[in-house]
N, C-alpha and C positions, 0 to 999 in steps of 0.2 A: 348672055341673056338676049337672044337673041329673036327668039318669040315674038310672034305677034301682039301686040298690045293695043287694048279698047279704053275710052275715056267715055264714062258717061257721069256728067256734070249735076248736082242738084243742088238748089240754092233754098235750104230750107230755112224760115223766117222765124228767130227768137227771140228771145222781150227786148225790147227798145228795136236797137235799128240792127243788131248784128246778124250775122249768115253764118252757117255753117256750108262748106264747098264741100264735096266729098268727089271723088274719081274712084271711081271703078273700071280696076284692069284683067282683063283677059284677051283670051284669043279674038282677033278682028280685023278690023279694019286698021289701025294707027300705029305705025313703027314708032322705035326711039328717033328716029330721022327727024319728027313732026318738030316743028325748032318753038322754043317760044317765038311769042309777038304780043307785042302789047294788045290788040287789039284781040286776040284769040281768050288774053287773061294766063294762060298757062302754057306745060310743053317744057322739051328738051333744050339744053343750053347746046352753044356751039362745038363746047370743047366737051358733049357726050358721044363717044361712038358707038360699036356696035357691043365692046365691051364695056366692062367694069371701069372704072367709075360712072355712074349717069348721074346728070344733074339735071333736078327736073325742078321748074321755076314754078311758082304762083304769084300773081299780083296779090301784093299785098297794099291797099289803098290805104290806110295810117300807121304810123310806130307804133310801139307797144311791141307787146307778149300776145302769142298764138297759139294756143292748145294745137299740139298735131299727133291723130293717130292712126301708125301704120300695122294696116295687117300682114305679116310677113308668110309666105307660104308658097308652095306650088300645087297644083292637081297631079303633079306628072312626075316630077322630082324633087330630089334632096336639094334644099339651100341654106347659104350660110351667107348672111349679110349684116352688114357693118351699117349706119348712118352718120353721116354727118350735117350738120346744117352753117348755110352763111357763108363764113371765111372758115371753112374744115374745125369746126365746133364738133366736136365726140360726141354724140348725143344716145346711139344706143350701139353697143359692145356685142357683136358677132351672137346673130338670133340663128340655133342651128333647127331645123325640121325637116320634116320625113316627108316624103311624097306623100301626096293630101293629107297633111295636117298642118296649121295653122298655128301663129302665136301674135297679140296685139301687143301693143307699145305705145305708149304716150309721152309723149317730152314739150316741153318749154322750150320753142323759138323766141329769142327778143329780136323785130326790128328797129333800127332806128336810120334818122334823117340827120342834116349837118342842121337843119335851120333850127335857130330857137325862136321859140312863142315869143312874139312881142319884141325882139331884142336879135336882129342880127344871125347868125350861126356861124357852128365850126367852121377855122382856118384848115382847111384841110391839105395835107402834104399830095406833093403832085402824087406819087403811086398809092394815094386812095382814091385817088382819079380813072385809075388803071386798073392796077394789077390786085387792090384791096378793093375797089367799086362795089363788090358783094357786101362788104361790112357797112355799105352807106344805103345801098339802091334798094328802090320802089316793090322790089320783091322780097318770096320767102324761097331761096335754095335750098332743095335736098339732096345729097348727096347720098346714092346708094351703092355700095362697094363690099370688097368681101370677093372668095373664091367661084361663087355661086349665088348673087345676090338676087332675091324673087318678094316681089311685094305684089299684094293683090287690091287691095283699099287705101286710102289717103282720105283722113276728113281732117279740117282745118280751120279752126273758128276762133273768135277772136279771143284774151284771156286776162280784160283788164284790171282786174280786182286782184290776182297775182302778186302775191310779196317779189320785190326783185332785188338780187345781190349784183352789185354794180363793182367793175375795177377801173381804178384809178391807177395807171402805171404803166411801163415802159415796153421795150421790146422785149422781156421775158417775159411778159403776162401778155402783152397785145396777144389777135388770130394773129400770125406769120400767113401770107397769102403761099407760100409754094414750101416743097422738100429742099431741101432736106431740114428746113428751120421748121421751130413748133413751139410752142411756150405751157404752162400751167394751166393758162386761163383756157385755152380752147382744150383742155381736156378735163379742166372742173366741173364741165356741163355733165358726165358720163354719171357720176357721184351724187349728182340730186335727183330726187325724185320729181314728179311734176305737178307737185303744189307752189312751186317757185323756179324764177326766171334768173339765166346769169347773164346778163347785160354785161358785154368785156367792149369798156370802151377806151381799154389803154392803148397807146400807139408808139412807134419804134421812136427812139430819140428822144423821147417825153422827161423831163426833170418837172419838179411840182412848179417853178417858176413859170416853163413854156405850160403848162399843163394847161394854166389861168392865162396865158397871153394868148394862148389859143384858141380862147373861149370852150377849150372842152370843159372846162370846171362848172362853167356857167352853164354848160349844156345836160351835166348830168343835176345838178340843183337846180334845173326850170322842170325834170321831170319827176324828180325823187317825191315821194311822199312815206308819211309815217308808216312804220312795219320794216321798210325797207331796209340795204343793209351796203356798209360803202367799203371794200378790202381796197388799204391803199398803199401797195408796194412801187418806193421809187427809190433811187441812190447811185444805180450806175452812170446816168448823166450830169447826174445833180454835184456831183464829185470831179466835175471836168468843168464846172465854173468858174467864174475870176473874179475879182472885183473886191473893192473894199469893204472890209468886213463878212465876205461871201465864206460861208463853210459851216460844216455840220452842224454844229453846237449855235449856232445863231443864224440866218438866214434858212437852213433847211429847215431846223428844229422850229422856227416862230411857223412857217407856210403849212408845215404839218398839224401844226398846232389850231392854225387857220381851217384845214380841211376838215378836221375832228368839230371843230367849234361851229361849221356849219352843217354839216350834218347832222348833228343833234338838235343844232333849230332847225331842222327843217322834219327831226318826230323820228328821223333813222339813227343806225345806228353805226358808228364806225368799227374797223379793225384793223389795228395796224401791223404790216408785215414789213420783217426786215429783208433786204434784198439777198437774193444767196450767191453764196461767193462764184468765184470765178476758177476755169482748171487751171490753178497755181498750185503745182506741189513743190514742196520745198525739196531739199537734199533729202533733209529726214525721212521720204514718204509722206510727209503730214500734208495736207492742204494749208498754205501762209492764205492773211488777209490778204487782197487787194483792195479793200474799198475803206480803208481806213477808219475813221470816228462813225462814217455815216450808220451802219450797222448801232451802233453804241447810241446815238441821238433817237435812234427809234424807240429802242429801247426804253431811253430818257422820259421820251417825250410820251410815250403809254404810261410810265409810271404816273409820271406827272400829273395827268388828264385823266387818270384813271380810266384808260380803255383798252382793251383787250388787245393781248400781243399774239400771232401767229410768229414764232423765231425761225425763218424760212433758213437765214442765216447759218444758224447754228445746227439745224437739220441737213443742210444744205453737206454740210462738211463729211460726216461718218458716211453720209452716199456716197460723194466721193472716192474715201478713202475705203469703205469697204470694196468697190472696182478696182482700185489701185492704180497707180503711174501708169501702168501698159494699157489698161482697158478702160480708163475712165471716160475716156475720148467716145467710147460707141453712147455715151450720155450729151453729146454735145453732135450741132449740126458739122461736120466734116474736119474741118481741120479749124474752127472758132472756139473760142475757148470761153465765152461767153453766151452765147445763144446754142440753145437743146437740139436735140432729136426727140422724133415721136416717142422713143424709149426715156428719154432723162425727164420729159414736160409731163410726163404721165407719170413720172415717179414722183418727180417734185408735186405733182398735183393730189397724190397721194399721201405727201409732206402736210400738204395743206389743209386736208379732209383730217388729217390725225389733231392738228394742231387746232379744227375747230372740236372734235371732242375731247383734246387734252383740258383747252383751255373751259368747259361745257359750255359752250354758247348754244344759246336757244335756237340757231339757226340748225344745228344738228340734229333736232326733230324732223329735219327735210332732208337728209342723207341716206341714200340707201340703205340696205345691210351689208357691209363691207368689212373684213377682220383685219385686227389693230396692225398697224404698219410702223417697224421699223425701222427707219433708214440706214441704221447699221445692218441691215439684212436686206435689200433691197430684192426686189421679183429677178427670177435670174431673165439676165438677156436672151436667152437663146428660146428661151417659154415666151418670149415676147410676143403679140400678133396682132395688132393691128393694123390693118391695110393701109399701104404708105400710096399715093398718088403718083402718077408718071412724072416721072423727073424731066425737069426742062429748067430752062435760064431761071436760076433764085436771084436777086439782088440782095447785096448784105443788108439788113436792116438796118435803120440810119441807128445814130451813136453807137457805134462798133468800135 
């Protein structure tokens, strides 16, 4: 994509105080070169060159959800582009068109900030300082990528009224800033439509205990309001605690109980997801537990509270073993036997889309049209395609 590219700016004035920005690109004056700056408001990140991937920044001046839509197309030639938003969020799946012909797209950006209203903000781990700075900062990132990626339009305005599904949970649902790591949550975006925002504000290392010490808990109840909706998968760190009395059946089970119980005062709606297993095959072929009772307490604790279960857990397993010992591994990032590839987070995310209409939750009135997914038949690997990002230094995601 190499073309020349023109920015022309329009700031047209909606009820109350909001704007709609729109950019208009063609042939002109302005390379992908032109870099953001704050002061410009928009523009190309550093790490866009002359190829695929571009990230093209907007100031975004408050948190919340952002209506954004791109008109994908060339005058001149075939393209085929992928987007992502934020920290590598799926947001729209390989748009193919024909020289001069056009197709639109609309998705649901969430930004957020670490500060909370009135009370402090998020403890943030030093590489959300860094190398995740997108999941926290001032802007809206788009990533556009694919074999031939061509967009012509961008409009952007704000989308407060937006039901929003929030995660609460660890390094398999957090964004993963780099490859070859990826989790669920940055590929649940793909799955909804854009009547609703997925807010993923899990982060690596996370057990529900640090969840609350970290004020993220506090961060997602100072913004939540009724309609909304809370998916809260944790167990892989929560199972490496110590302490008196500490373990599934009592300290994890009461906090989850806690997270359920405030959610509902606050008019949303919880969903709890057991964690999915880890690549442990046994002798047999079969995938063994590693995370012990934790799985079992979720369970528990949905019956309990009578709230709705997603069994990632138990899903989790026939994926596995329908791959088997030799190839299960192209479902996990490299040689980790815990944390995914684009291939394994986009199936598990596809786990999780099944499980919200297994179980019918109302929130599946906002899911595409996508056909029933077994995970004992998972998409074959090799049909797989979405554009993976230049490989460079990944750090293990903390609790590994």
């Amino acid at each position: 994509m190499r073309q020349l590219l023109i920015f022309v700016i329009f700031f047209t004035a909606l009820a109350g105080a909001q704007t709609t920005r729109k950019f208009d690109f063609g042939p002109g004056k302005i390379t992908p070169e032109v870099r953001y700056t704050a002061e410009r408001g928009y523009g190309f990140e550093e790490d866009s060159g002359g190829n695929p991937p571009l990230y093209f920044s907007i100031q975004a001046p408050e948190e919340g959800n952002y209506r954004v839509t791109v008109t994908f197309g060339s005058a001149t030639a075939a393209s085929v582009t992928t987007v992502k938003a934020e920290l590598r969020r799926l947001m729209v799946e390989k748009v193919v068109t024909e020289p001069g012909k056009f197709e639109t797209r609309t998705f649901i950006v969430n930004i957020r900030r670490p500060q909370i209203a009135g009370d402090g903000e998020v403890r943030l781990k030093d590489r959300e300082k860094t190398t995740e700075a997108r999941a926290w900062d001032d802007k809206l990132t788009l990533e556009f990528t694919g074999s031939r990626p061509a967009f012509t339009h961008i409009e952007v305005e704000k989308a407060d009224n937006t039901p929003t599904l929030y995660i609460a949970g660890d390094s398999t649902s957090t964004d993963q800033p780099k490859e070859p790591f990826n989790s669920w949550g940055q590929m649940l975006t793909r799955f909804f439509t854009p009547e609703i925002a997925v807010a993923n504000n899990g982060e690596s290392g996370e057990s529900l205990r640090s969840f609350i010490g970290e004020h993220r808990w506090a961060k997602v109840m100072s913004i939540i309001k009724p309609g909304d909706w809370v998916f809260i998968q944790m167990g892989h760190n929560d199972q490496k605690e110590r302490g008196e009395g500490v373990g599934a059946f009592t300290t994890y089970k009461e906090m989850l109980k806690r997270f359920i119980a405030d959610t509902r005062q606050h008019g949303a709606t919880p969903v709890a997801i057991t964690p999915m297993n880890r690549l442990t095959f046994g002798p047999d072929g079969k995938i063994a537990n590693s995370l012990g009772d934790y799985p079992e307490a979720v369970r528990q604790a949905a019956r309990e509270e009578n709230v709705a279960l997603i069994d990632l857990n138990a899903m989790s397993k026939p994926f596995y073993e329908a791959m088997g010992p030799v190839d299960a591994h192209r479902a996990f990032a490299g040689s980790d036997t815990t944390h995914h590839s684009d291939y394994g987070s986009y199936e598990l995310a596809r786990c999780i889309v099944q499980g919200i209409k297994d179980a019918k939750l109302p929130i599946a009135k906002f899911l595409v049209n996508t056909p029933a997914f077994d995970p004992a038949h998972p998409d074959p690997f090799d049909q797989f395609d979405i554009p993976a990002e230049p490989s460079g230094k990944a750090e293990t995601p903390y609790g590994h």
